[in-house]
ZAZA-119798 format. One record per atom (N, C-alpha, C): x negated, y, z; atom name. Coordinates in pm, 1 decimal, decimal comma. Layout:
N
fikol px: X&py: Y&pz: Z&at: CA
...
***
This chain:
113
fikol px: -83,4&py: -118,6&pz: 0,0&at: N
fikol px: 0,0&py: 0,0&pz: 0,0&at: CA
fikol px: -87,7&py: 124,6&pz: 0,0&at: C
fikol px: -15,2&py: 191,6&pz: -48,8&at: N
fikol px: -93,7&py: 320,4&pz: -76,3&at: CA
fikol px: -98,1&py: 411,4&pz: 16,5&at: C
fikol px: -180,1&py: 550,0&pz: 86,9&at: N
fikol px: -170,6&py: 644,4&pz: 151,0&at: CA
fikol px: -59,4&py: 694,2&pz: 133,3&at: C
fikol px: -17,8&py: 818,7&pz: 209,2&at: N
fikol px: 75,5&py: 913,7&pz: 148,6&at: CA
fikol px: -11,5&py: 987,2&pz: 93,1&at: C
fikol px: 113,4&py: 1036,1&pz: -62,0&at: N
fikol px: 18,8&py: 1151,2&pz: -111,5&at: CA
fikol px: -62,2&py: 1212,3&pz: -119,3&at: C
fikol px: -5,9&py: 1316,9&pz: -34,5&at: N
fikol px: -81,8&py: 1415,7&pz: 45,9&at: CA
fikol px: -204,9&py: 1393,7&pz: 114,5&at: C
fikol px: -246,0&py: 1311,0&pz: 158,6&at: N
fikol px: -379,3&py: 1284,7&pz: 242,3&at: CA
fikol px: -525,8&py: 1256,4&pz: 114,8&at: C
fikol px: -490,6&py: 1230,4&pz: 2,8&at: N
fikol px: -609,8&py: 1198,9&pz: -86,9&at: CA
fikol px: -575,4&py: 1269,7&pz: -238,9&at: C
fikol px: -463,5&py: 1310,1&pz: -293,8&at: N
fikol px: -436,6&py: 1389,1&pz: -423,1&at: CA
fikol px: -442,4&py: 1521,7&pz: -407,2&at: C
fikol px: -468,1&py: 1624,7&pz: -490,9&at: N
fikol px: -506,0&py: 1777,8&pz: -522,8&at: CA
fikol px: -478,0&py: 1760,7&pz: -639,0&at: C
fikol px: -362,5&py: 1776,9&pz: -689,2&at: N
fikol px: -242,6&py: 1796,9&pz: -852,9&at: CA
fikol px: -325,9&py: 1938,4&pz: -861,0&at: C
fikol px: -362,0&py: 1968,8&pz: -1038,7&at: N
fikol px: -382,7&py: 2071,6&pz: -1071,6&at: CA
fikol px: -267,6&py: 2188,1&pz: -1063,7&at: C
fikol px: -123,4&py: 2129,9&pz: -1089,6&at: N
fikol px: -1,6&py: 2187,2&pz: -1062,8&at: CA
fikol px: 66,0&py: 2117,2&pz: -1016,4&at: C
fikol px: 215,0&py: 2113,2&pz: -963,7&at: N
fikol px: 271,4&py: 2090,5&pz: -910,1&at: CA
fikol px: 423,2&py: 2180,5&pz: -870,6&at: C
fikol px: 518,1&py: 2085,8&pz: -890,7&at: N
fikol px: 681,2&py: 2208,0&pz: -895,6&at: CA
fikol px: 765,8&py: 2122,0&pz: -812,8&at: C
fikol px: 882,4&py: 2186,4&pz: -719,9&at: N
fikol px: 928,3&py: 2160,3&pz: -572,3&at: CA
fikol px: 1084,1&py: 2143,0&pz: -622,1&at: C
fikol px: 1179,2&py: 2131,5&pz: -685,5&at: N
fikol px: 1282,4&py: 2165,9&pz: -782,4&at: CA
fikol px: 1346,2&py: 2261,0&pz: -600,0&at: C
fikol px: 1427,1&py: 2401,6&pz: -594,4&at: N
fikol px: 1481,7&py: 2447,8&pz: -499,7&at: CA
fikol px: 1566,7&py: 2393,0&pz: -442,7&at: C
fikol px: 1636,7&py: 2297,5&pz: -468,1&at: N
fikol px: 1698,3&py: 2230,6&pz: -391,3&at: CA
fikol px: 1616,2&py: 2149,0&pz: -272,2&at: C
fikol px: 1460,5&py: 2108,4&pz: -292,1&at: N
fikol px: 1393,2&py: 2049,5&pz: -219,2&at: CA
fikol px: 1224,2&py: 2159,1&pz: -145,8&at: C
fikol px: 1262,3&py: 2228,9&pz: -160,2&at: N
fikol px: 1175,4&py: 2310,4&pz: -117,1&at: CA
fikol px: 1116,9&py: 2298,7&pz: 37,6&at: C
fikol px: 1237,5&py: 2208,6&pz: 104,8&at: N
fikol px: 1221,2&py: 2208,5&pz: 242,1&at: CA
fikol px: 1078,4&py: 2092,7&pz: 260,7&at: C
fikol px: 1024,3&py: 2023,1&pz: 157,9&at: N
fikol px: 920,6&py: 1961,0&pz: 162,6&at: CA
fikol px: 780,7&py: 2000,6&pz: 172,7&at: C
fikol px: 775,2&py: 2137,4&pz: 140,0&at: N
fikol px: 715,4&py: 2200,5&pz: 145,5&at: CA
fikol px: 682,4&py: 2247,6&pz: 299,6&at: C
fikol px: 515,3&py: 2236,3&pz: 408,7&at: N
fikol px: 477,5&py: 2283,5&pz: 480,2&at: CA
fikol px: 383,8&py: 2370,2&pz: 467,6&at: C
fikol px: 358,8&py: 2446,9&pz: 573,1&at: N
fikol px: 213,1&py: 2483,4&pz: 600,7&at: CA
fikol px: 79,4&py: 2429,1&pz: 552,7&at: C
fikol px: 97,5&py: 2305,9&pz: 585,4&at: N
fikol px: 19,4&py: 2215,4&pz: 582,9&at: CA
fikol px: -61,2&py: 2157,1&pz: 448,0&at: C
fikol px: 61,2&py: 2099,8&pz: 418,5&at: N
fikol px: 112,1&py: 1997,6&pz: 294,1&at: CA
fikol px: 260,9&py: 1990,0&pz: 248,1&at: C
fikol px: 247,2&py: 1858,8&pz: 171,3&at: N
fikol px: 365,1&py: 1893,7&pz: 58,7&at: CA
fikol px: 396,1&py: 1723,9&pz: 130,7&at: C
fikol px: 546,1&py: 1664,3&pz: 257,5&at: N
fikol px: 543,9&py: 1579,4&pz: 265,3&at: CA
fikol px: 661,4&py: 1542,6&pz: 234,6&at: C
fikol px: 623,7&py: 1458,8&pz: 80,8&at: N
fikol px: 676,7&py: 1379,1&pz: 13,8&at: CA
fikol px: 610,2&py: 1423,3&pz: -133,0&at: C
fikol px: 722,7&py: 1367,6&pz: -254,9&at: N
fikol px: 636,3&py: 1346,6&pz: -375,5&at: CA
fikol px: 737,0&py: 1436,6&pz: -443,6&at: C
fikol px: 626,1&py: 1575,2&pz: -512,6&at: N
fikol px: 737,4&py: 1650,4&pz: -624,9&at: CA
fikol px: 801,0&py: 1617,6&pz: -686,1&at: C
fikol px: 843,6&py: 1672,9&pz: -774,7&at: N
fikol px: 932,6&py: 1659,1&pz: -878,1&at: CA
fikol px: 900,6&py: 1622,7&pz: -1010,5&at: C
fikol px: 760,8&py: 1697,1&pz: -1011,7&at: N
fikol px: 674,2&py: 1731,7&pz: -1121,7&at: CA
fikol px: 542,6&py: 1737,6&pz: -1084,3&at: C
fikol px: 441,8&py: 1671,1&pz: -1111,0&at: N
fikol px: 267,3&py: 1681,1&pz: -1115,3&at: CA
fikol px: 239,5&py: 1719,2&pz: -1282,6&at: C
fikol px: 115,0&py: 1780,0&pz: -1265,5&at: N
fikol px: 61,8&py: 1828,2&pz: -1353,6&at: CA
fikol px: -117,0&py: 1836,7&pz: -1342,6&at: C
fikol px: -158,3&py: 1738,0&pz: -1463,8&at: N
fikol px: -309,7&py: 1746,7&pz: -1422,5&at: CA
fikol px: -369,6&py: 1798,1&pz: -1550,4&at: C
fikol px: -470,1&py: 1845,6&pz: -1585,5&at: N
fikol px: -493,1&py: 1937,2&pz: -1675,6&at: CA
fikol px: -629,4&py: 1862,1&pz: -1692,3&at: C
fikol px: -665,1&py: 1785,3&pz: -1839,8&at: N
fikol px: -766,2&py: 1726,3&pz: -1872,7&at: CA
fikol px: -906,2&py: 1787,7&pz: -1813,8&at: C
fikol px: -992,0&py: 1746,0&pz: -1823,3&at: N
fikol px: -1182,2&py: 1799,1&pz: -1851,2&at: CA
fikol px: -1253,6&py: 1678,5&pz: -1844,2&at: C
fikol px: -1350,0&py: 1635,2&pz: -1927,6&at: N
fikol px: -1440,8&py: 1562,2&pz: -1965,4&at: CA
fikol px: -1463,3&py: 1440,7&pz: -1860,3&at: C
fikol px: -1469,0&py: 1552,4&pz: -1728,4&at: N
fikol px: -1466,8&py: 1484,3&pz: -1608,1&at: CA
fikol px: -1378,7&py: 1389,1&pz: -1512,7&at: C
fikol px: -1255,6&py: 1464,4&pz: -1575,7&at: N
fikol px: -1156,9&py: 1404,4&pz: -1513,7&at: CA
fikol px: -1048,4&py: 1316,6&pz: -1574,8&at: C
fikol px: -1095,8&py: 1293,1&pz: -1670,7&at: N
fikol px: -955,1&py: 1203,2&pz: -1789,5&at: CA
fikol px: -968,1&py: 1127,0&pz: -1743,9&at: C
fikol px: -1069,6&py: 1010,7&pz: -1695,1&at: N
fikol px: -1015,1&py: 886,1&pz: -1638,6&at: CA
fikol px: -910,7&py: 897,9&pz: -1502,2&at: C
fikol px: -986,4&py: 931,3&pz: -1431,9&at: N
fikol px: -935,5&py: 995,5&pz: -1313,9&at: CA
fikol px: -742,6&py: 1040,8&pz: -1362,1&at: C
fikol px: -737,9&py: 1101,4&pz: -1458,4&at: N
fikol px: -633,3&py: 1130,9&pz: -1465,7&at: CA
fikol px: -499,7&py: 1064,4&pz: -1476,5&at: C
fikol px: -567,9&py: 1019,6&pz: -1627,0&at: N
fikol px: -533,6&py: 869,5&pz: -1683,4&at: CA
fikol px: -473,4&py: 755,5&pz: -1608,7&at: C
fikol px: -553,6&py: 699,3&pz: -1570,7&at: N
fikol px: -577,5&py: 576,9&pz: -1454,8&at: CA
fikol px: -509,7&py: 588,6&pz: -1287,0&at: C
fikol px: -626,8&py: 655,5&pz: -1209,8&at: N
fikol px: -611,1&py: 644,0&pz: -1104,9&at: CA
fikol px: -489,9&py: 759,1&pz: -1092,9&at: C
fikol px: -484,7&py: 852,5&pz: -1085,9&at: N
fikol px: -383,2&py: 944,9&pz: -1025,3&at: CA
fikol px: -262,7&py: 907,3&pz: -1073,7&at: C
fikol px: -227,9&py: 870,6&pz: -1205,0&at: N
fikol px: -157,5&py: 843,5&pz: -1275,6&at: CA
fikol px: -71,7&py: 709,8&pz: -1187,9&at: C
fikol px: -157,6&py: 604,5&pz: -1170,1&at: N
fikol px: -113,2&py: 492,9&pz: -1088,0&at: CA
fikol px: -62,3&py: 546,1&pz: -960,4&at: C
fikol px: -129,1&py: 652,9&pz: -885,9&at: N
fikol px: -96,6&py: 653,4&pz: -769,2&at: CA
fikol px: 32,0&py: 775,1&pz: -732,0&at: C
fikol px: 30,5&py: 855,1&pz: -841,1&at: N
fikol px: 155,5&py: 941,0&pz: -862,3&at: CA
fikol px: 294,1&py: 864,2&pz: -868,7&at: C
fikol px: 275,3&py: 786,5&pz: -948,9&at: N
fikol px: 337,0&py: 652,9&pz: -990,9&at: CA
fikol px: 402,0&py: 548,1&pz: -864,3&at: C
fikol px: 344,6&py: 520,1&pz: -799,5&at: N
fikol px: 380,9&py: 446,7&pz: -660,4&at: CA
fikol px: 428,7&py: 543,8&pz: -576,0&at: C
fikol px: 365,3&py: 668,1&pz: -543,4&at: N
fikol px: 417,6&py: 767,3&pz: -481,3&at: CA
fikol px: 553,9&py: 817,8&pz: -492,1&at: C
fikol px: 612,5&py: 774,8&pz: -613,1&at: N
fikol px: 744,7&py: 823,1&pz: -625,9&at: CA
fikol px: 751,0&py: 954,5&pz: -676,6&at: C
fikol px: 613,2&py: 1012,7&pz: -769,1&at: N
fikol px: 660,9&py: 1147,8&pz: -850,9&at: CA
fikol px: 711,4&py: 1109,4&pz: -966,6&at: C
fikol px: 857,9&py: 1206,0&pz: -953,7&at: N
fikol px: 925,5&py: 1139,0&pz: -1111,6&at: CA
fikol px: 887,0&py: 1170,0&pz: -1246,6&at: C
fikol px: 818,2&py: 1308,4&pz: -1211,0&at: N
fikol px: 726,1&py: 1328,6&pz: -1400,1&at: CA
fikol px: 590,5&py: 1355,7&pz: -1344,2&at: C
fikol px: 546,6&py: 1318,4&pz: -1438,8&at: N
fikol px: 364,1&py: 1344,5&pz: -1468,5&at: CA
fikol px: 313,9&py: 1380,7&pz: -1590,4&at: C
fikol px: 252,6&py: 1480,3&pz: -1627,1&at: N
fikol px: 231,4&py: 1502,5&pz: -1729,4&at: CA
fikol px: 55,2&py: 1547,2&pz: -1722,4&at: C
fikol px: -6,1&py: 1512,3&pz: -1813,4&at: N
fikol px: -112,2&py: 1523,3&pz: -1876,2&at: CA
fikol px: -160,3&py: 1594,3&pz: -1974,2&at: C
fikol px: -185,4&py: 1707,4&pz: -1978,3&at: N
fikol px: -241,3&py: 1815,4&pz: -2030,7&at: CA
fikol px: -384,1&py: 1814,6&pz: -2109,2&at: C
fikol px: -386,1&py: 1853,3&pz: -2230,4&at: N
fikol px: -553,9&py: 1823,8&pz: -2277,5&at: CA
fikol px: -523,8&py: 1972,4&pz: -2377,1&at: C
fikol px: -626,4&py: 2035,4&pz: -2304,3&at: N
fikol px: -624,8&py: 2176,2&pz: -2368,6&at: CA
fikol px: -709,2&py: 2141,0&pz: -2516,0&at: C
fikol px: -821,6&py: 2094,1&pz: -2516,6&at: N
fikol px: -859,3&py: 2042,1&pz: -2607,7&at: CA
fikol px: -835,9&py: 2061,9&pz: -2720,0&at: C
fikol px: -760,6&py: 1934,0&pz: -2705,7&at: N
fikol px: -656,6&py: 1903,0&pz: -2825,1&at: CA
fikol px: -532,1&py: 1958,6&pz: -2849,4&at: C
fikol px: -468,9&py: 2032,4&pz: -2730,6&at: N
fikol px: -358,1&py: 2094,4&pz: -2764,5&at: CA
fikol px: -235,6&py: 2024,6&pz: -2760,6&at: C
fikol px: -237,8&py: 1913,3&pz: -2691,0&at: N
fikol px: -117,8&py: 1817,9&pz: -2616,7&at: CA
fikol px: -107,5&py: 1788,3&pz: -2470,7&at: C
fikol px: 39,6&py: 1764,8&pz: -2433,7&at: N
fikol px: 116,5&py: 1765,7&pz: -2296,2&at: CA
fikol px: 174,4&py: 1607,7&pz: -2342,2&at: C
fikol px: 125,3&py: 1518,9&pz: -2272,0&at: N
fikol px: 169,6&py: 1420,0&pz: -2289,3&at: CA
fikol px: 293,1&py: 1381,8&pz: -2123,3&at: C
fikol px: 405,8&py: 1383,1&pz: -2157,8&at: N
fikol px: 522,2&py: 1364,4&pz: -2015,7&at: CA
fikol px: 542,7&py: 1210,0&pz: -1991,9&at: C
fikol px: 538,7&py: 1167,8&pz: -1901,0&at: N
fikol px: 553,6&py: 1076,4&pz: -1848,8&at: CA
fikol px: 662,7&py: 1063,0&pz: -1749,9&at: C
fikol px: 805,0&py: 983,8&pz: -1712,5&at: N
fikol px: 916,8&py: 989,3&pz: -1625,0&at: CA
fikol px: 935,2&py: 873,3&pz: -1600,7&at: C
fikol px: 945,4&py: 849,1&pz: -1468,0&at: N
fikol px: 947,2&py: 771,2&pz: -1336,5&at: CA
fikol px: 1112,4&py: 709,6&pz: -1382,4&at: C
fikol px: 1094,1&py: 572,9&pz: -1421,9&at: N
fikol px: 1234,1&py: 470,4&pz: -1463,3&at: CA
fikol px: 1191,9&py: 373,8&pz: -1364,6&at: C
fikol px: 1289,7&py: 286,3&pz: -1290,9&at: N
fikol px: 1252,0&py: 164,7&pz: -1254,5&at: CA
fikol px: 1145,5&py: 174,7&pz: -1169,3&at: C
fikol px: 1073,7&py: 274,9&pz: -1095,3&at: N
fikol px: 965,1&py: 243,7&pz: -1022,6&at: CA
fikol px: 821,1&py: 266,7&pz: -1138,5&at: C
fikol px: 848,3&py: 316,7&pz: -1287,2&at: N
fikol px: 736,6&py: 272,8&pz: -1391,4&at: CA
fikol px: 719,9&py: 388,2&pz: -1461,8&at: C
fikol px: 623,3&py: 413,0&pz: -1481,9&at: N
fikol px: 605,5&py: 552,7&pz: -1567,6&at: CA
fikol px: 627,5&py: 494,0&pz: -1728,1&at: C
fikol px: 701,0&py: 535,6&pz: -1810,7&at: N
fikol px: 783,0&py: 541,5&pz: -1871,1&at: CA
fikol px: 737,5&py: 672,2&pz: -1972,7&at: C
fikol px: 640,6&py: 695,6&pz: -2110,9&at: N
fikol px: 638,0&py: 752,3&pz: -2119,2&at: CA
fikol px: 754,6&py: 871,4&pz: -2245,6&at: C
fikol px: 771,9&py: 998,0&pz: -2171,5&at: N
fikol px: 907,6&py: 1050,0&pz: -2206,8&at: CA
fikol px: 850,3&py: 1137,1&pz: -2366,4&at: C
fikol px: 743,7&py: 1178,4&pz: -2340,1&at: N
fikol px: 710,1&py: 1262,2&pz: -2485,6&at: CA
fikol px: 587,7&py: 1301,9&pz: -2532,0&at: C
fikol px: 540,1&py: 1313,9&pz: -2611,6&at: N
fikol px: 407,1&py: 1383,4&pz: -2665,1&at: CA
fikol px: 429,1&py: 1521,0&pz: -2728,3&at: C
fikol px: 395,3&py: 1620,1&pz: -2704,5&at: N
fikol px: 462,7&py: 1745,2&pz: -2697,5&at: CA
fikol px: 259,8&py: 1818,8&pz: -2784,5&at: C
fikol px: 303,7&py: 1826,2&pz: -2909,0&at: N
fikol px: 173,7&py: 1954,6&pz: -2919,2&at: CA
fikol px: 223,3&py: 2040,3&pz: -3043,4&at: C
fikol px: 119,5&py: 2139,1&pz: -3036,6&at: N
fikol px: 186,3&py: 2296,1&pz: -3117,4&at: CA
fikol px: 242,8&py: 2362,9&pz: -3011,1&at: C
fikol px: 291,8&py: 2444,6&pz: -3052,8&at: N
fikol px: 387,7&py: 2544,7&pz: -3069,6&at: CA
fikol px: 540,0&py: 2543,4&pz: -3011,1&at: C
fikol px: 593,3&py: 2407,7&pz: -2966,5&at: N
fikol px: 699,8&py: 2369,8&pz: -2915,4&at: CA
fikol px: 753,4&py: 2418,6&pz: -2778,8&at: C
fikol px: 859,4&py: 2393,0&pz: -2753,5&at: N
fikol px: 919,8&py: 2478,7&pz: -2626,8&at: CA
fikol px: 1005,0&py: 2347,8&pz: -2597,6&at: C
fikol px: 1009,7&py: 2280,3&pz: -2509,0&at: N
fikol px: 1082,0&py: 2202,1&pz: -2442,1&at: CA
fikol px: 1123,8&py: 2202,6&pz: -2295,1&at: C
fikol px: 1230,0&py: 2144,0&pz: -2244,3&at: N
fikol px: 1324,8&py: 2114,4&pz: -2087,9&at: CA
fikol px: 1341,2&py: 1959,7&pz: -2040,5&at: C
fikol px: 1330,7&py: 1952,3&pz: -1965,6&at: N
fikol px: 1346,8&py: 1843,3&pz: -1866,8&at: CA
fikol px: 1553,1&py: 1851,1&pz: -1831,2&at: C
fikol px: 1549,1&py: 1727,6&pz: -1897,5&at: N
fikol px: 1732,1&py: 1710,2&pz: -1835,3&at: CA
fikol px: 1749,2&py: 1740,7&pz: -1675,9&at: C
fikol px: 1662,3&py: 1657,5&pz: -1640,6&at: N
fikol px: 1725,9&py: 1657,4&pz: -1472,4&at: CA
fikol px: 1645,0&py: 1767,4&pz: -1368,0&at: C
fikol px: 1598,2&py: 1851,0&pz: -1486,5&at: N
fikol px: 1503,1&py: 1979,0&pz: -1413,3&at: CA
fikol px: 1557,9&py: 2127,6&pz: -1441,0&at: C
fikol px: 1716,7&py: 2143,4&pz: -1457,3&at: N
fikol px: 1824,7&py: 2251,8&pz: -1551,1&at: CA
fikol px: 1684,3&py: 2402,4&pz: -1503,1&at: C
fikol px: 1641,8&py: 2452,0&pz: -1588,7&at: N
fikol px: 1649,8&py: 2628,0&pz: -1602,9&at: CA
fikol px: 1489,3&py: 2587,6&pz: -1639,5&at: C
fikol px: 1400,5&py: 2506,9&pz: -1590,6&at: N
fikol px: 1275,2&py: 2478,5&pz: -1622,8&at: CA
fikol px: 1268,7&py: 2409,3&pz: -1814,8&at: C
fikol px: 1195,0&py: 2521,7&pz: -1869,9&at: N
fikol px: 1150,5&py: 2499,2&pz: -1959,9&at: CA
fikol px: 995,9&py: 2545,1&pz: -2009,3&at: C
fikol px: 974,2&py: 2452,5&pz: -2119,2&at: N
fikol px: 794,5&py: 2495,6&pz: -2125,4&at: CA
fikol px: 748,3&py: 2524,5&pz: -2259,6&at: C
fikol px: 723,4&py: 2676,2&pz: -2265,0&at: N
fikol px: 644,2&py: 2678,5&pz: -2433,1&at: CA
fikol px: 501,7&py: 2704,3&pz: -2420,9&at: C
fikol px: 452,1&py: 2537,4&pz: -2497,1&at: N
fikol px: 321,5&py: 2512,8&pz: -2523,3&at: CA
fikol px: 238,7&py: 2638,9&pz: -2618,7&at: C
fikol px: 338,3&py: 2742,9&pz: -2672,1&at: N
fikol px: 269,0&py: 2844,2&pz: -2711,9&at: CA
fikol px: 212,5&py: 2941,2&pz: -2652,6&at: C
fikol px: 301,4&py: 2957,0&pz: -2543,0&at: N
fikol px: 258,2&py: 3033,1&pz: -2393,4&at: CA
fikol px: 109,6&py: 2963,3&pz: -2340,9&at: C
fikol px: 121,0&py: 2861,5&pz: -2341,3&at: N
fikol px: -6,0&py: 2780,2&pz: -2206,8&at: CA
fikol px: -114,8&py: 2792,6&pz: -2324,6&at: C
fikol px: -76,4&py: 2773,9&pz: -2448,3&at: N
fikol px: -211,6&py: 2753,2&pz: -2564,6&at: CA
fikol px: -299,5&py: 2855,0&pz: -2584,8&at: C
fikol px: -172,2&py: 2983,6&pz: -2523,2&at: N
fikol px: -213,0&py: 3119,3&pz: -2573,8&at: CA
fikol px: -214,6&py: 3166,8&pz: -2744,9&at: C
***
């Protein structure tokens, strides 16, 4: 079994949906967002990939997404069944929403600059 979260992960981002905000401490964040967000570098793709990915995954975060400035893709990933499940490959110029995330939307033209 895994730690909680919080005691060994540092998400490059991370979103609380307001209805759950009360998870939010001083401290830490106890329980698992809504949304993680890790943002590629040379250094960290396995890491990303793999381990966090697995352990976001058991943790019970329902999206994960993977970012590679790079290349210029947001790859989304959503929590089915306990399984990351992946939901989209998102590059360019596109503007997309999350169903079960209403008013949150994301244009990759914004983050690309």
């Amino acid at each position: 079994m895994l730690p909680p979260l919080q005691h060994y992960l540092d998400p490059d981002l991370f979103f609380v949906a307001k209805g759950r905000l009360s998870i939010i401490t001083d401290d830490n964040v106890q329980g698992a967002p809504d949304l993680v967000i890790e943002i590629l570098s040379k250094h960290t793709a396995r890491q990303d990939w793999v381990d966090k990915k697995t352990a976001y995954e058991a943790s019970g975060v329902a999206h994960y997404w993977i970012v590679d400035p790079d290349k210029k893709v947001l790859t989304a990933f959503r929590l089915e069944d306990g399984k990351y499940r992946q939901a989209g490959r998102h590059e360019g110029d596109v503007t997309f929403a999350l169903e079960d995330l209403p008013g949150l939307e994301i244009s990759l033209r914004e983050i690309w600059g």
